[in-house]
N, C-alpha and C positions, 0 to 999 in steps of 0.2 A: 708149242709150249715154250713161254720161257719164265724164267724164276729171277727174282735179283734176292739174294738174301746176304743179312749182315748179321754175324757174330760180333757180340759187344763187351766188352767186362775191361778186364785189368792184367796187366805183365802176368804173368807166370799161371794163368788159367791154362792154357793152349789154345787160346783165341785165331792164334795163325795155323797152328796146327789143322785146328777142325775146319777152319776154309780150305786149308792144302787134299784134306783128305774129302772132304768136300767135290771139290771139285776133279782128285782124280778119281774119286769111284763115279760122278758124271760122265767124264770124259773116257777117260782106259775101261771101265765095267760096264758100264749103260750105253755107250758109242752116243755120248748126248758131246755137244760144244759147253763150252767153260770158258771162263776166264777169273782168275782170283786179283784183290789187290789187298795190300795191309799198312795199318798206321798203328801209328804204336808213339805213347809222350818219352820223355827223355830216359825218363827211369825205365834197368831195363825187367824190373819186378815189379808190381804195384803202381806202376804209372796206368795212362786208358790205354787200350787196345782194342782196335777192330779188324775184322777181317771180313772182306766184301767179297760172294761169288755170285756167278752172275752164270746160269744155265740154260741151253736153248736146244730146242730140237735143229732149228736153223743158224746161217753163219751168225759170230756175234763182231757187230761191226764199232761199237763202244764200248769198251771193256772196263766201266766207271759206273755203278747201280745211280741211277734217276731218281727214286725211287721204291725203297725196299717192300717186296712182296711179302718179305717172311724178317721176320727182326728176333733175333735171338738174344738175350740179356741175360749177364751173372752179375753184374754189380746196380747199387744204387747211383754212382756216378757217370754210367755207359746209359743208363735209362735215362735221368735230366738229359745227357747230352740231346740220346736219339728218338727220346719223344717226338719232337716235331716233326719227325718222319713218319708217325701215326697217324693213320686213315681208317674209316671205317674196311678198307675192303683189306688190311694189313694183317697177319697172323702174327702174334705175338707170344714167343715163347720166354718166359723171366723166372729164376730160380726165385722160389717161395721165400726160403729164407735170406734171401741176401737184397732184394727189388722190393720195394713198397710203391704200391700202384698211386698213379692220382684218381682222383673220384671221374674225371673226367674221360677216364679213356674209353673209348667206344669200340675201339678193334675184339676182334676175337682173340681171349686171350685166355694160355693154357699156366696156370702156375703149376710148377714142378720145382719138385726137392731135389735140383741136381746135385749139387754138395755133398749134401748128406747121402744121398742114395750111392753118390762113388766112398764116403767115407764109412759106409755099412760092409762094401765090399773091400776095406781097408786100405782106402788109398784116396785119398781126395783127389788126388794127380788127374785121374781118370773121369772127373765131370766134364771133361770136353767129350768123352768118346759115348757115356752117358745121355750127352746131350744129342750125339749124333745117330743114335739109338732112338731117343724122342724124335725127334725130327725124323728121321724114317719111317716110324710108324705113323708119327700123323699127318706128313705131306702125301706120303706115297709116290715121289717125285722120283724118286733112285730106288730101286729095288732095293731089297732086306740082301740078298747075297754079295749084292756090288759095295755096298759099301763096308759090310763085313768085313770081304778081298780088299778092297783100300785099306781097312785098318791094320788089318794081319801082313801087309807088304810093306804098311808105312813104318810101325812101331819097332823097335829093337825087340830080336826074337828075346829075351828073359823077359820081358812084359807082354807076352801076345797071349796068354793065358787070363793073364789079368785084365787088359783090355777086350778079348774077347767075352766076358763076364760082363762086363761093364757094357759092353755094347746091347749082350742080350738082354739087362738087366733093364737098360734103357730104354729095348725096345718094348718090352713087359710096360714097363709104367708108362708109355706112350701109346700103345692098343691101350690100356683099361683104362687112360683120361680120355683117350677117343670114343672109346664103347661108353663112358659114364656123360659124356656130352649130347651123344647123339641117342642115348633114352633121355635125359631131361628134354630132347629139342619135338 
């Protein structure tokens, strides 16, 4: 098994975060190989931001995504970027409110209200971990526990309540777009 996935958006989402955590609950929780890498534009808010991990049950001997398996998007300017990285065999996860799709894309693609679903649980801060909550439930690539443990190690303890919330919240709305996909299919 291996994964290349990219987190896309802009400064101050937690775009590098959620590859960090990412890829330790691969690596430290699931005893899977990893590798992350991040770019980020000048501004250190509001500028683009991505974060690449790249997962393997075997060694990983380039640690730079070919690529992406799984493309994760929160802004309108990370999706123009990393459209051209859309393939039909690409899972594509983009926040409903914030990505407008082109007519053209063919990948499988899950729209989700990240934003707002962490700003329900009063804190928009937390769409990354939201996000990582989605993506656990619908790869199934890293266990629900391990990355839980990543998050609750990575976070500063005054917020691991709140991110723990936010992760299960995420994993909630990621089972029931899974479950509502695979009755239409």
């Amino acid at each position: 098994m291996k994964k290349e996935v990219r987190f896309a958006g802009f400064g101050g989402q937690g775009i590098a975060l959620a590859g960090y955590i990412l890829g330790r609950a691969a690596s430290v929780y699931a005893q899977l190989n990893a590798t992350m890498t991040q770019s980020y534009g000048p501004e250190s808010r509001g500028g683009a931001s991505a974060s690449d991990v790249i997962i393997s049950d075997r060694e990983i001997t380039y640690p730079s995504i070919r690529k992406p398996d799984i493309l994760v998007i929160l802004s309108q300017e990370a999706f123009n970027k990393y459209k051209v990285d859309l393939d039909d065999d690409t899972l594509l996860l983009v926040d409903t409110d914030t990505v407008k799709l082109d007519a053209e894309n063919k990948s499988t693609t899950y729209q989700i209200p990240f934003v707002r679903t962490a700003d329900d649980l009063g804190k928009k801060l937390v769409a990354n971990i939201v996000m990582l909550g989605v993506l656990t439930a619908i790869t199934k690539m890293i266990p629900k526990k391990a990355m839980k443990e990543a998050i609750l190690v990575t976070v500063p303890p005054r917020f691991k309540d709140l991110n723990a919330q936010a992760f299960a919240k995420g994993f909630e709305v990621g089972t029931n777009a899974l479950e509502e996909r695979l009755q239409k299919a």
